[in-house]
C-alpha positions as CSV (number, residue, x, y, z in Angstrom):
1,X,80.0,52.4,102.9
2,X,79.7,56.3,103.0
3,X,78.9,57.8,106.6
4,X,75.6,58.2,106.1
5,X,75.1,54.5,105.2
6,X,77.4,53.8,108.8
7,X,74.8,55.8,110.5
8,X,71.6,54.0,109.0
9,X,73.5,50.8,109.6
10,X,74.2,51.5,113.4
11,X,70.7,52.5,114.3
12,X,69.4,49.2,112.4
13,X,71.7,47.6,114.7
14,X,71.5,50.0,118.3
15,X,68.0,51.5,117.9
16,X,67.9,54.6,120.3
17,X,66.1,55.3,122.1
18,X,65.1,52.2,123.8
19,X,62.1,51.4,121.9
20,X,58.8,51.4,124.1
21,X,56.0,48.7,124.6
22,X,53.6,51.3,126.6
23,X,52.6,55.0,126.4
24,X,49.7,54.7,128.6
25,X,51.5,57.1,131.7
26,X,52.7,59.8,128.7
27,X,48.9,59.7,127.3
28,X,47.7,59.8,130.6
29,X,49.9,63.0,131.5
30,X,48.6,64.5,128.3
31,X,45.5,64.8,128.9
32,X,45.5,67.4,130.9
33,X,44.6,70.6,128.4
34,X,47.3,73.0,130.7
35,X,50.3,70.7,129.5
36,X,49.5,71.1,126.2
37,X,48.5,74.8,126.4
38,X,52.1,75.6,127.9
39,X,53.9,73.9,125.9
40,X,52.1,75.3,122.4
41,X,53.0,78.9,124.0
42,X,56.1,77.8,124.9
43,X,56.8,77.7,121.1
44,X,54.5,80.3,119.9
45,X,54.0,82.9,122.8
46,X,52.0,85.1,121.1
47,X,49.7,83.0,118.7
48,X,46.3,81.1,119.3
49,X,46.0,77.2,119.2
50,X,46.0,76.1,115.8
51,X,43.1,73.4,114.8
52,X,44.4,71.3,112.7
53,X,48.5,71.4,113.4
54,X,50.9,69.4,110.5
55,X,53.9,68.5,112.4
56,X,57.2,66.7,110.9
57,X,59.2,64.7,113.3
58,X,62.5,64.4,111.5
59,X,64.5,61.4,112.7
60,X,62.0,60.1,115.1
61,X,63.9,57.6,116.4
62,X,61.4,54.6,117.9
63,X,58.9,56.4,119.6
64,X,58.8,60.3,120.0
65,X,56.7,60.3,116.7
66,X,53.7,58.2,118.3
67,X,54.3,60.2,121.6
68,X,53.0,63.6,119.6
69,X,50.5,62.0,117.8
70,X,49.4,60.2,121.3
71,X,49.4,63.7,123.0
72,X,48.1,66.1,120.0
73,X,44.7,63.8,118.2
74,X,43.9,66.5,116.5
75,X,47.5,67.0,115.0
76,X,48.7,65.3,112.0
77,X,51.9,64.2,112.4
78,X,54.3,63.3,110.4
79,X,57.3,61.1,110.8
80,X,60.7,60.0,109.2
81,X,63.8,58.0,109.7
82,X,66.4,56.1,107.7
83,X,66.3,53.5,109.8
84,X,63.3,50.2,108.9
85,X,64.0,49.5,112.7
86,X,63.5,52.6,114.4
87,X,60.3,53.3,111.9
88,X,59.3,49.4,113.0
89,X,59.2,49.9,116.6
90,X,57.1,53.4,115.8
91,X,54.3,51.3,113.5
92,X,53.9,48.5,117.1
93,X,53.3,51.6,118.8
94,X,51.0,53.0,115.9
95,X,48.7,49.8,115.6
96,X,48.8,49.6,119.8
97,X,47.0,53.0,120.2
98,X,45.6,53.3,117.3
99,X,47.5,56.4,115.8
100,X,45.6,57.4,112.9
101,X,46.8,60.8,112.7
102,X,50.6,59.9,112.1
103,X,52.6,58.6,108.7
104,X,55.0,56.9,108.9
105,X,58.0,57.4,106.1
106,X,61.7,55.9,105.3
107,X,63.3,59.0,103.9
108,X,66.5,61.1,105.1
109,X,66.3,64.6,106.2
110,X,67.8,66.1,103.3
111,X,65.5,64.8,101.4
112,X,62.5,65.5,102.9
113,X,61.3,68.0,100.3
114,X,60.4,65.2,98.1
115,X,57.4,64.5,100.2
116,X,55.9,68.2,98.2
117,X,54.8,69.3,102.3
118,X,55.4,72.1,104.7
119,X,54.5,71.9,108.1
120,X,53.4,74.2,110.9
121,X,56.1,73.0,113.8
122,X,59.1,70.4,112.9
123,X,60.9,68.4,115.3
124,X,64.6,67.5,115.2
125,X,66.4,66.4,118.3
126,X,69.3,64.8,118.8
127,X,69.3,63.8,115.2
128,X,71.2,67.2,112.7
129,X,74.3,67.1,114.7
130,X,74.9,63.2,113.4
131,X,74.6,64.1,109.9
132,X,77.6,64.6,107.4
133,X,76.0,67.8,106.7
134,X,74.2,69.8,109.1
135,X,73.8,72.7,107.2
136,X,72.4,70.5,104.3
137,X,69.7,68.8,106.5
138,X,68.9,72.4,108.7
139,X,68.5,73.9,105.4
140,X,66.1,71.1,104.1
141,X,64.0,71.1,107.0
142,X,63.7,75.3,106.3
143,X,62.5,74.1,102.9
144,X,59.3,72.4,104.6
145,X,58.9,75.0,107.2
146,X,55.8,76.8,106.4
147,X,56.8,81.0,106.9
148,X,55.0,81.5,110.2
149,X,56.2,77.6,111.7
150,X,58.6,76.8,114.1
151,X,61.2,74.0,114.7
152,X,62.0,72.1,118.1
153,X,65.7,71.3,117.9
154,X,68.4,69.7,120.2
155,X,72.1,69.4,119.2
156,X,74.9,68.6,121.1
157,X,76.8,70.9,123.2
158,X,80.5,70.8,123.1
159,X,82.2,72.1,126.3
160,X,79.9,69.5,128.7
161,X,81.0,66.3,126.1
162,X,84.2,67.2,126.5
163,X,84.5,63.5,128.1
164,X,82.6,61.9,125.7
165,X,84.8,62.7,123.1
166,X,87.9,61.4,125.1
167,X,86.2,58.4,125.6
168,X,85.3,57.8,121.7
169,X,88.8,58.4,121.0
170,X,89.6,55.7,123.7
171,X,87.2,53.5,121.9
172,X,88.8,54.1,118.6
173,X,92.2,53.6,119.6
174,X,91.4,50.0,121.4
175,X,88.8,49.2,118.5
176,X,85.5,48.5,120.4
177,X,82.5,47.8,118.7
178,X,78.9,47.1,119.1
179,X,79.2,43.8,120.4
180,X,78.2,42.5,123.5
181,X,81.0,41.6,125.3
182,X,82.7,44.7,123.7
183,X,79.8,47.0,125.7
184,X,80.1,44.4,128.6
185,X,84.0,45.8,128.9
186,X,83.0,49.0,127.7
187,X,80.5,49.4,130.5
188,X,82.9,47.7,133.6
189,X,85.7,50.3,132.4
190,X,83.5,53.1,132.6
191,X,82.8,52.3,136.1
192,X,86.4,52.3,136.8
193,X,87.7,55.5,135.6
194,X,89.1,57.8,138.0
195,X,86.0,60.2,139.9
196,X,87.7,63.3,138.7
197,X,87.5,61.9,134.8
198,X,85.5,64.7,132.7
199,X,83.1,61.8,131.8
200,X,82.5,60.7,135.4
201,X,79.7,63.9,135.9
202,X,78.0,63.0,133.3
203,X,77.9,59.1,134.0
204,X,76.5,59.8,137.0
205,X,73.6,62.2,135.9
206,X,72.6,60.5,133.2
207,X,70.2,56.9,133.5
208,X,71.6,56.6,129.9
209,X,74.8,54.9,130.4
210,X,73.5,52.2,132.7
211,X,71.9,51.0,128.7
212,X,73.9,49.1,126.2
213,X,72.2,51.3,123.3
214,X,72.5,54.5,124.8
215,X,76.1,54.0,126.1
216,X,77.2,53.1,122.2
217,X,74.9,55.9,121.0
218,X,77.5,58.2,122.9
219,X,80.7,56.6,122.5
220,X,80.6,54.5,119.2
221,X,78.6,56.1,116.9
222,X,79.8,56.8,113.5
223,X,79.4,60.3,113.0
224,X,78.8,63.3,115.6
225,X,79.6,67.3,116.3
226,X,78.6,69.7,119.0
227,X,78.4,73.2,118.8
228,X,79.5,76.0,121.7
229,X,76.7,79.0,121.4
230,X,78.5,81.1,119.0
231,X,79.0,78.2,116.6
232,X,74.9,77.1,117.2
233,X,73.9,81.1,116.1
234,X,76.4,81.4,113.5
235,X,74.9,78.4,112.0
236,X,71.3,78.8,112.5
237,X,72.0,82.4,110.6
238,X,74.2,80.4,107.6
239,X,70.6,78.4,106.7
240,X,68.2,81.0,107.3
241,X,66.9,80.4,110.3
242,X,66.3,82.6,113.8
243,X,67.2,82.0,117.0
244,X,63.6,82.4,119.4
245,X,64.2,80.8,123.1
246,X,66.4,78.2,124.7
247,X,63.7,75.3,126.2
248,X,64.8,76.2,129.4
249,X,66.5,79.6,129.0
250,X,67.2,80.2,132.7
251,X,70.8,78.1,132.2
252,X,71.5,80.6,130.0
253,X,70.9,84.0,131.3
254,X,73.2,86.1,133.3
255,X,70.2,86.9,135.7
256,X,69.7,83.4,137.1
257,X,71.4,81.8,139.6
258,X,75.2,81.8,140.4
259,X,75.9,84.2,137.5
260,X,73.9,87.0,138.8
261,X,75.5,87.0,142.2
262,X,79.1,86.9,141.1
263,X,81.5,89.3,141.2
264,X,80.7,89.8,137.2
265,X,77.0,90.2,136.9
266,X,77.2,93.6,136.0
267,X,79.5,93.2,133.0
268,X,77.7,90.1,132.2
269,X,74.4,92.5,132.1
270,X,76.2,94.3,129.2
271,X,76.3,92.6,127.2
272,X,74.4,91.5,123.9
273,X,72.0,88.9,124.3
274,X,74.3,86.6,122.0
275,X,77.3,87.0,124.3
276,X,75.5,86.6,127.5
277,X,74.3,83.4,126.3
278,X,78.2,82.1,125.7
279,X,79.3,83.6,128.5
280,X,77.3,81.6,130.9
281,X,77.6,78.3,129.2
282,X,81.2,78.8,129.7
283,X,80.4,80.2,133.3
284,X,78.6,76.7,133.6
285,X,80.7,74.6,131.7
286,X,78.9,71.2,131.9
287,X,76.4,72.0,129.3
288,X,75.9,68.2,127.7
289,X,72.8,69.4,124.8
290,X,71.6,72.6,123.7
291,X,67.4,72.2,123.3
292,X,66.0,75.7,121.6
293,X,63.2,77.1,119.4
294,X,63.9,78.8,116.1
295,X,61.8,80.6,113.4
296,X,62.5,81.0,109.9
297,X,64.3,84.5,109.4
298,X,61.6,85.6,106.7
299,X,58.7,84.9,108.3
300,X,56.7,87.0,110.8
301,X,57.5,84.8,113.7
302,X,60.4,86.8,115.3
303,X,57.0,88.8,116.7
304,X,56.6,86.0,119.4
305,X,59.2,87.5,121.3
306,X,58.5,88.5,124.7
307,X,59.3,91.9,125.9
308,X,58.7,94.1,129.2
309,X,59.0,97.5,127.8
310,X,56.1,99.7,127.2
311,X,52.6,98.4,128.7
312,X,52.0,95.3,126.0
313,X,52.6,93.1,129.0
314,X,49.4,93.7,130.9
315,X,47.7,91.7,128.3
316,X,49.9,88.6,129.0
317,X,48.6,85.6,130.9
318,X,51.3,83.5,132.5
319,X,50.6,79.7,132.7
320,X,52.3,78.0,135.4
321,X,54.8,74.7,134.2
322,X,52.9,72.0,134.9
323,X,56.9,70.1,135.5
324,X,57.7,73.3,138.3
325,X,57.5,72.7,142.2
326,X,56.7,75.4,144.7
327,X,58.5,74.1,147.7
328,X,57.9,75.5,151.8
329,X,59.8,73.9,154.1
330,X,62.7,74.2,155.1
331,X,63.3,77.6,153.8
332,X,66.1,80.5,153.0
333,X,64.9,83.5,156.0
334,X,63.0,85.8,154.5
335,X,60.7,83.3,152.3
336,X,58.1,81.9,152.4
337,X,58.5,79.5,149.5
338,X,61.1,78.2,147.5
339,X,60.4,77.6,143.3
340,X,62.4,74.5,141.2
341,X,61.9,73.7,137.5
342,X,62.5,69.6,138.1
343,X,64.1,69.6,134.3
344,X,66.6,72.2,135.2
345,X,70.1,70.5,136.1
346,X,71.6,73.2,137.8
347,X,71.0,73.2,141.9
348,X,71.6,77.4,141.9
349,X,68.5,78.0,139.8
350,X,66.0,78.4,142.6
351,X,63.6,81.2,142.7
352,X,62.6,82.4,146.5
353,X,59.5,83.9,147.2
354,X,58.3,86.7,149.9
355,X,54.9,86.9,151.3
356,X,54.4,89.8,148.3
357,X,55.4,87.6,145.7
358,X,53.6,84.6,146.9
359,X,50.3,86.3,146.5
360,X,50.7,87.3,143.2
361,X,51.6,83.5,142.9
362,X,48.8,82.6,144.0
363,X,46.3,84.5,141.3
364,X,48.1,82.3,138.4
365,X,45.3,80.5,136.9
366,X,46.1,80.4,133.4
367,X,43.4,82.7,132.5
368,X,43.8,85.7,134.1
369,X,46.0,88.7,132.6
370,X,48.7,90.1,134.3
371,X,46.4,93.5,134.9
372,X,43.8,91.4,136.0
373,X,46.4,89.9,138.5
374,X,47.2,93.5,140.0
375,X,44.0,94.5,140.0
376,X,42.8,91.1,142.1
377,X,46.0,91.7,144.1
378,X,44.9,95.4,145.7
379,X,48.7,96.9,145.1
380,X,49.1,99.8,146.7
381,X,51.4,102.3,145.0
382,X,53.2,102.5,141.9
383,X,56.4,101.1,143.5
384,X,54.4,97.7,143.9
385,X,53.3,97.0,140.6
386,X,57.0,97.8,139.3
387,X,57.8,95.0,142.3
388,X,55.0,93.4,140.4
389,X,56.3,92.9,137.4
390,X,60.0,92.3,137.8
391,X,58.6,89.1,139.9
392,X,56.4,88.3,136.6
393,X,59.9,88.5,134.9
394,X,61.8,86.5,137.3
395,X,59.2,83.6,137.2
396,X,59.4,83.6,133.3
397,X,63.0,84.1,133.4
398,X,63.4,80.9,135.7
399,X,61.5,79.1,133.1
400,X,58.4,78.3,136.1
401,X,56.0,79.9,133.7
402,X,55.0,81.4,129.9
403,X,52.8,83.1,128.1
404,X,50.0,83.2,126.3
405,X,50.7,86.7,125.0
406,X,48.0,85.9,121.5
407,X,45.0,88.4,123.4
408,X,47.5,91.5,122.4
409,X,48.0,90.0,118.9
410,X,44.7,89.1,118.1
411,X,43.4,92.7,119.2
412,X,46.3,94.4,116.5
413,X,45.5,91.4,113.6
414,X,41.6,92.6,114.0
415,X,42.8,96.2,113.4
416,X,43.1,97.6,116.8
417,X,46.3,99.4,118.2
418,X,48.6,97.8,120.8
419,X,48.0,98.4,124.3
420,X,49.5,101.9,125.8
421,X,49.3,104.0,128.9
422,X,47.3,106.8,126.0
423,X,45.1,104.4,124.7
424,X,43.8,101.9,127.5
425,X,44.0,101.7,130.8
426,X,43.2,98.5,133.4
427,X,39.5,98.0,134.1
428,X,38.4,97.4,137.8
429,X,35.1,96.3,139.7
430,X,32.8,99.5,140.8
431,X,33.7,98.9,144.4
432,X,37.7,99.4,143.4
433,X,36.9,103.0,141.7
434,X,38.7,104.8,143.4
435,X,41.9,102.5,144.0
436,X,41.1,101.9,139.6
437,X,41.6,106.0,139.3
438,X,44.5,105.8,141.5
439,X,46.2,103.1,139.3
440,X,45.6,104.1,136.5
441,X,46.6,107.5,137.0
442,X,50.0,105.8,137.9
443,X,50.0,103.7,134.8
444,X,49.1,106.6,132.6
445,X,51.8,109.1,133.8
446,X,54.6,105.7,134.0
């Protein structure tokens, strides 16, 4: 049996995840529009809502395939898998909800070019990094990944799994298996390792290990790699592809948290984007999964990006995380609220807020533009609106909002010129005219 038989043949035996019965409380937080809105422009900053989506989920596993097709109707979705189990537990949920926008298909990612498709977004998580070949399966999801697409991926991280690996070496060594009273053991000796063990952090964070499945799907499966940051870009670059964003990108940078108050933050600053982003994950050093967008490096996608410079940014309208908390009591002095992500796992990345910054807070609606924000928010003086917009930067930064940056595009796609302190100015009410002169006098000579 060659490894990627031994893989097939451990997910027919451990399907992972745990397959699911009932999606009503995922359907039910789905149908709020704003999720979905946040999390398309999460991927695609700077592009409208597509109509009619064709998504791959590659390696779907039992369930995330009917979760997107649950969540996105008007998506069709597409999903494969090697293993008849996984792809079984997927078709109960299919008939239950009545999933007529996703296929199901038994095929391997490197071969998933024989289906003659391409798709707008493809989904691979937790899924490349157990192939014999990740390079071969990254490249062969490239081959379906229409030019101006994007894929969702998540591979393992190696500095945080550091333990995990010990422990599959221990599992090797004593022969443990798949077994039940071989996970039994597995699961009583885990319990009994020392509290300063690498592994015991991550036992303790994650639900994971309290499940037979999920505990062999870390220590006994066949085949697995992780990559630090360097090794992650070097590969996207080897099969063509373009780093975008980090999921949650405030982990990363050198501005949030810890890093930016230590002694190093202003050589950290320095540095290239590339080496900021391995600096800090060996600054954090628990790092268990690295979950990122990336664009093909031919296509026109690398013009998502999100930049500050020039004036482009008035057009932007932040969309609050629906999964971020604002927090106000029991406060740092000085605030007046306190800002979590609830999927970041790191307890330094909080964001405090002043009075100033609160009310600005408080104009995010998902539909107004940053200009229209200032404008609603009566700044004073140029000095504010540059307080303004390094707030804007911070809350994006933090990963408590994104943006829907597509009005700029649309208006240069149509044939118009990007926005500029020469070429448009903000617009205010007739009762603001001469605050509107004042401001825009500021923005023009900026």
């Amino acid at each position: 049996m060659n490894r990627s038989e031994e893989v097939r043949d451990f997910y027919e035996r451990m399907p992972y995840p745990a397959p699911l019965a009932n999606l009503d409380d995922h359907r039910d937080l789905y149908r709020n529009p704003d999720r979905r809105r946040a999390e398309f422009h999460l991927i695609w900053p700077a592009k409208q809502p597509l109509e009619s989506q064709e998504s791959l989920v590659a390696g779907c596993g039992t369930s995330q395939a009917a979760k997107y097709a649950l969540r996105e109707p008007d998506a069709r979705i597409t999903a494969i898998d090697v293993s008849e189990t996984s792809l079984r537990h997927t078709g109960d949920l299919q008939r239950k909800y009545d999933l007529k926008n996703l296929e199901l298909r038994k095929l391997p990612i490197e071969s998933v070019s024989a289906m003659g498709r391409s798709f707008d977004l493809v989904v691979c998580t937790g899924v490349l990094h157990h192939l014999p070949d990740p390079n071969r399966g990254l490249c062969a999801l490239r081959e379906v990944l229409r030019p101006d697409g994007a894929m969702r991926l998540m591979v393992y991280a190696r500095y945080g799994r550091a333990g995990i690996y010990m422990m599959q070496e221990y599992c090797r060594l004593l022969d443990i298996g798949t077994s039940e009273p071989d996970l039994q053991s597995l699961g009583a000796t885990l319990g009994a390792l020392p509290k300063d063990h690498p592994i015991s952090d991550v036992v303790r964070r994650s639900n994971d290990f309290r499940r037979p499945e999920a505990m062999a799907d870390a220590l006994l499966h066949p085949q697995d790699r992780a990559y630090t940051v360097p090794e992650l870009y070097a590969w996207l670059d080897r099969c063509g592809m373009s780093f975008a964003r980090w999921i949650e990108q405030a982990p990363y940078l050198p501005q949030c948290g810890a890093p930016g108050k230590s002694a190093h933050a202003a050589r950290l600053a320095e540095l290239p984007s590339r080496s900021q982003h391995a600096a800090i994950e060996l600054f954090r050093g628990t790092m268990v999964a690295h979950n990122f967008i990336a664009y093909r490096n031919d296509g026109p996608e690398k013009n998502q990006q999100i930049s500050f410079e020039g004036d482009g940014w008035l057009d932007y309208i932040p969309i609050a995380l629906p999964w971020t908390k604002c927090i106000r009591e029991r406060l740092p002095p000085g605030s007046v609220a306190v800002l979590i992500n609830q999927s970041h796992t790191f307890t330094d990345l909080i964001l405090t807020v002043d009075a100033f910054e609160d009310r600005l807070l408080g104009l995010i609606d998902g539909r107004l533009t940053l200009a229209e924000i200032l404008r609603l928010a009566g700044l004073r003086n140029g000095n504010d609106e540059r307080l303004a917009l390094n707030f804007f930067e911070r809350l994006w930064r933090y990963d408590q909002i994104v943006f829907d940056a597509s009005r700029g595009s649309a208006r240069i796609a149509e044939g118009g010129a990007p926005r500029t302190p020469e070429t448009e100015r903000i617009k205010f009410p007739s009762e603001n005219n001469r605050r509107a002169a004042q401001m825009n006098e500021r923005i023009t000579s900026a």
